[in-house]
LUMNUPA-261847 format. One record per residue (C-alpha): residue in three letters; residue number from 0; x, y, z. Coordinates in Angstrom, 3 decimals, m for minus. Each point is the difference from the previous one (the first is absolute). Last residue first. Layout:
! LUMNUPA-261847
<numar = ALA, lumtor = NUM, u = X, v = Y, w = Z>
...
! end
This chain:
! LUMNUPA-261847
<numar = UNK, lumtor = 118, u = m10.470, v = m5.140, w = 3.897>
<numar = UNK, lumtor = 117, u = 3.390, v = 2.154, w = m1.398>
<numar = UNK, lumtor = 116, u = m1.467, v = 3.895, w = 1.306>
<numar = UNK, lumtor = 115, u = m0.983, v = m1.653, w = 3.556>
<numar = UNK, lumtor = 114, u = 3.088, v = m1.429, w = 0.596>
<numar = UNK, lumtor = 113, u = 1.374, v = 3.646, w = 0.120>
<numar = UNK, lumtor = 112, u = m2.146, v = 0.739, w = 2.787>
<numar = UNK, lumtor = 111, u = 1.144, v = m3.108, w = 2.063>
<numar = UNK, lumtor = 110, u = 3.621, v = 1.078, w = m0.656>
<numar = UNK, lumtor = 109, u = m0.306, v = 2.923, w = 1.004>
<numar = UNK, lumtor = 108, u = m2.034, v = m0.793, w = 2.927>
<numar = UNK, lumtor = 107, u = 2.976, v = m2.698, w = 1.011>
<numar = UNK, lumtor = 106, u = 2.559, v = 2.613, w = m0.765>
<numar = UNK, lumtor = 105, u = m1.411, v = 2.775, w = 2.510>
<numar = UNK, lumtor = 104, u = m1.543, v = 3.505, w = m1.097>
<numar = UNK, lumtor = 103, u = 0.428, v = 3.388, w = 2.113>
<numar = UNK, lumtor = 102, u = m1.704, v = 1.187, w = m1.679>
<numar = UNK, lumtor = 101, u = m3.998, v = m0.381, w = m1.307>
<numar = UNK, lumtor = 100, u = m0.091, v = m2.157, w = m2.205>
<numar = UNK, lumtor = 99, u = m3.368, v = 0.547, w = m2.841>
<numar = UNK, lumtor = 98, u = m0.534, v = m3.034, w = m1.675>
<numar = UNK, lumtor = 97, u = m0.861, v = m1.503, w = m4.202>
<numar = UNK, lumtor = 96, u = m0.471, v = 3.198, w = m0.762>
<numar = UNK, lumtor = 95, u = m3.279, v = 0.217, w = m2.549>
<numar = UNK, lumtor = 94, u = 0.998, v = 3.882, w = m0.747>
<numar = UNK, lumtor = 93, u = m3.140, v = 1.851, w = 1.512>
<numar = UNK, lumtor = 92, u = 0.479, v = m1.348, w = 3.202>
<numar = UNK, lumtor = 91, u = 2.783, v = 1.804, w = 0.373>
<numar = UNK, lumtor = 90, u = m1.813, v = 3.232, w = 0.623>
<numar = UNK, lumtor = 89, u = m1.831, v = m1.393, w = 2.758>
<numar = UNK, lumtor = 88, u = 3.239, v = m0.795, w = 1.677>
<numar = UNK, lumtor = 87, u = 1.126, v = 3.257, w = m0.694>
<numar = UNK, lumtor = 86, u = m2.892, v = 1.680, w = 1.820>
<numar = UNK, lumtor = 85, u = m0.401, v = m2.632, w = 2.865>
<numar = UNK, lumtor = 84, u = 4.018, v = 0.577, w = 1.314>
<numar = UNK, lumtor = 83, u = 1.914, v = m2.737, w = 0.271>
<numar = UNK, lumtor = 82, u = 3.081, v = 1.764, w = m0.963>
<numar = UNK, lumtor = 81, u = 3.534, v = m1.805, w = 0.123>
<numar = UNK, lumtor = 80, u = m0.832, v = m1.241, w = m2.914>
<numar = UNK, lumtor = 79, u = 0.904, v = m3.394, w = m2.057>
<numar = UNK, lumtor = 78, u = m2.590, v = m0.185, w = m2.854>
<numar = UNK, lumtor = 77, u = 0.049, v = m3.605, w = m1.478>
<numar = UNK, lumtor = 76, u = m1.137, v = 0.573, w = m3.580>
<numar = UNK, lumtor = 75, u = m0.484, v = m2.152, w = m3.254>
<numar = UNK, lumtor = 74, u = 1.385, v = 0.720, w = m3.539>
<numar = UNK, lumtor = 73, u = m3.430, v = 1.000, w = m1.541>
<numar = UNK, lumtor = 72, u = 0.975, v = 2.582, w = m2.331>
<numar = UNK, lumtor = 71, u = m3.284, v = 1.126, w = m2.181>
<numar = UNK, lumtor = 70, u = 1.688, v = 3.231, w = m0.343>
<numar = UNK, lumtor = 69, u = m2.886, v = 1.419, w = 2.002>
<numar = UNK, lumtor = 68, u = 1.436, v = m2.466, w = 2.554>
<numar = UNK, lumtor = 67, u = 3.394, v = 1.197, w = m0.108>
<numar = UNK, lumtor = 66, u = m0.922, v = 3.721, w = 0.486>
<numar = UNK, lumtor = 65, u = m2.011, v = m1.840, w = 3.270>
<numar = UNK, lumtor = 64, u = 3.219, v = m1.496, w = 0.969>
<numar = UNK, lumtor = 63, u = 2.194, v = 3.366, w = 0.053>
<numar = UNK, lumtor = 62, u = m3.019, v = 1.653, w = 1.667>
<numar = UNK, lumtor = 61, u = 0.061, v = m2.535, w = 3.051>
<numar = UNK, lumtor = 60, u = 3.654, v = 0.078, w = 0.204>
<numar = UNK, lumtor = 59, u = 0.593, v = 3.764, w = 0.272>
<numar = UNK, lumtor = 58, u = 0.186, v = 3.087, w = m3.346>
<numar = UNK, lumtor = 57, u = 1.488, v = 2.965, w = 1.152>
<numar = UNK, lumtor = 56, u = 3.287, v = m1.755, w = 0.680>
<numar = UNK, lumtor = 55, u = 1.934, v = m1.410, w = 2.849>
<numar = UNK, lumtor = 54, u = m2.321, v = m2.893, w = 0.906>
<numar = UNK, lumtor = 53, u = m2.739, v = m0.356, w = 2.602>
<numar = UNK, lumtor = 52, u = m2.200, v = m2.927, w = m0.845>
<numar = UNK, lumtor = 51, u = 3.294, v = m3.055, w = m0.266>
<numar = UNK, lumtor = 50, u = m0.662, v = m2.778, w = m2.724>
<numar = UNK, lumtor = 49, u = 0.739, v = m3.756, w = m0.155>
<numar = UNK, lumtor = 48, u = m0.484, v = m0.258, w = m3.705>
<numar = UNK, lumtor = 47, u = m0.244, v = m3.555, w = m1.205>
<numar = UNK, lumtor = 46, u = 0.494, v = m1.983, w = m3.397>
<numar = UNK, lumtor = 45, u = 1.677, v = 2.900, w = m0.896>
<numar = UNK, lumtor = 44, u = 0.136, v = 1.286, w = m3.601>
<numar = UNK, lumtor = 43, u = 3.557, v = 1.787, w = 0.003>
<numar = UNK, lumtor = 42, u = m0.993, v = 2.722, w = m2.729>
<numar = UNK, lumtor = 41, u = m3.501, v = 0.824, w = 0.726>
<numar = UNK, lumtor = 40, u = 0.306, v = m0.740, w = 3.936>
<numar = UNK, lumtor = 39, u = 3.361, v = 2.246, w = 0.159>
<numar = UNK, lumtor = 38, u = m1.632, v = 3.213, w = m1.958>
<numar = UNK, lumtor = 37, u = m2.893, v = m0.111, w = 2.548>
<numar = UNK, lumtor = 36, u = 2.261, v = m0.356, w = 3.386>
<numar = UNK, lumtor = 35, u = 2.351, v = 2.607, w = m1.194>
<numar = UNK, lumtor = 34, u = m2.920, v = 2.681, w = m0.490>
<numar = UNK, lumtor = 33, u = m1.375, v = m1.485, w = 3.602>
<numar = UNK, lumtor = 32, u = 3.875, v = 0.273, w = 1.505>
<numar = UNK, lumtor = 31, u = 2.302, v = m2.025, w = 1.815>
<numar = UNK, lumtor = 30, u = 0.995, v = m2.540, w = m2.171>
<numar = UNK, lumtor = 29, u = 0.981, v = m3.776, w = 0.226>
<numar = UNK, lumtor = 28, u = 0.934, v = m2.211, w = m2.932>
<numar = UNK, lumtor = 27, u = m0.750, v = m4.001, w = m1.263>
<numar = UNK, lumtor = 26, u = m0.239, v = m1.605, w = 3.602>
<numar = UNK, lumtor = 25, u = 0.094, v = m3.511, w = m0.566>
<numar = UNK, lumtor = 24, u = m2.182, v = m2.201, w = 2.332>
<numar = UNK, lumtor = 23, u = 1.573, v = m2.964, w = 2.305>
<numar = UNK, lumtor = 22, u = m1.410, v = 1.096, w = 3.306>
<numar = UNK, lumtor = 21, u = 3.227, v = 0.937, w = 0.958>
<numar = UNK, lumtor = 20, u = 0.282, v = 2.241, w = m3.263>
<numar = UNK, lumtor = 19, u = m3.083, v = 1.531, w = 1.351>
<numar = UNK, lumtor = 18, u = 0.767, v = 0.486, w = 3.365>
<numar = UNK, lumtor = 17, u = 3.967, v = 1.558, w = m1.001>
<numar = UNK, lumtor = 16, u = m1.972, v = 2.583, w = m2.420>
<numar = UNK, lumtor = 15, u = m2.440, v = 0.861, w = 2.366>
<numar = UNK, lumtor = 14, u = 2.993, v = 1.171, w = 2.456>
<numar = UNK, lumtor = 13, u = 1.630, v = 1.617, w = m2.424>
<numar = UNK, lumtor = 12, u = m2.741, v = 2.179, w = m0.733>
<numar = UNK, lumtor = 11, u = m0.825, v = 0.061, w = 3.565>
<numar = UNK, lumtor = 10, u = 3.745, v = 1.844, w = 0.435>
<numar = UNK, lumtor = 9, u = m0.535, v = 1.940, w = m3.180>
<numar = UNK, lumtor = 8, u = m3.406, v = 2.069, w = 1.262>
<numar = UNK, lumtor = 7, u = m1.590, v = 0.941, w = m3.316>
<numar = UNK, lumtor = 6, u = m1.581, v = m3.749, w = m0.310>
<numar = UNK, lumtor = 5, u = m1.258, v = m0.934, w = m3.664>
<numar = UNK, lumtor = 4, u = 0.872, v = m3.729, w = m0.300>
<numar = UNK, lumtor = 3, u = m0.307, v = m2.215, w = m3.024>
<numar = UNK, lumtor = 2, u = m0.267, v = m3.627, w = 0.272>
<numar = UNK, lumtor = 1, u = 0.673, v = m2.957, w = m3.160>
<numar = UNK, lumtor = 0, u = m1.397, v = m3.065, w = 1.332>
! end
């Protein structure tokens, strides 16, 4: 399975990276904007995009996938966040995620989130 991750903070970038090549995946490229993000998922075509809300451009995760969508890009979605709020959870809803994480994550939800995407 062929991941892409969209985290702006580098250390949890890494640190996704290390889970999901534990868990046997491939991660294909990380970015840390919602421009980035889009550009990435057209040329790389992930299997999986574990993606971050808040990101260092104007545009953040749940707008990045939605641009996708009207693309008709389907790549499934495991938001990470460290916001749980209602609003953006409601807003996510709108892309078909496949979860919504709310940080800090462990490698044994991870990993039971990502097994979700290959059943």
């Amino acid at each position: 399975m062929d991941v892409l991750i969209v985290e702006d903070d580098k250390v949890l970038s890494l640190l996704l990276s290390k889970m999901v090549d534990k868990f046997g995946a491939n991660v294909v490229g990380t970015c840390v904007a919602g421009r980035e993000a889009i550009t990435k998922v057209i040329e790389l075509a992930p299997d999986l995009i574990l993606m971050d809300i808040m990101l260092e451009d104007d545009i953040d995760g749940i707008d990045a996938i939605l641009k996708l969508r009207e693309e008709n890009i389907q790549v499934p979605v495991i938001f990470i966040t460290g916001n749980s709020d209602s609003y953006n959870r409601e807003r996510a809803k709108k892309t078909n995620y496949i979860d919504y994480l709310v940080k800090p994550i462990s490698f044994d939800l991870l990993k039971e989130t990502m097994n979700k995407v290959k059943a």
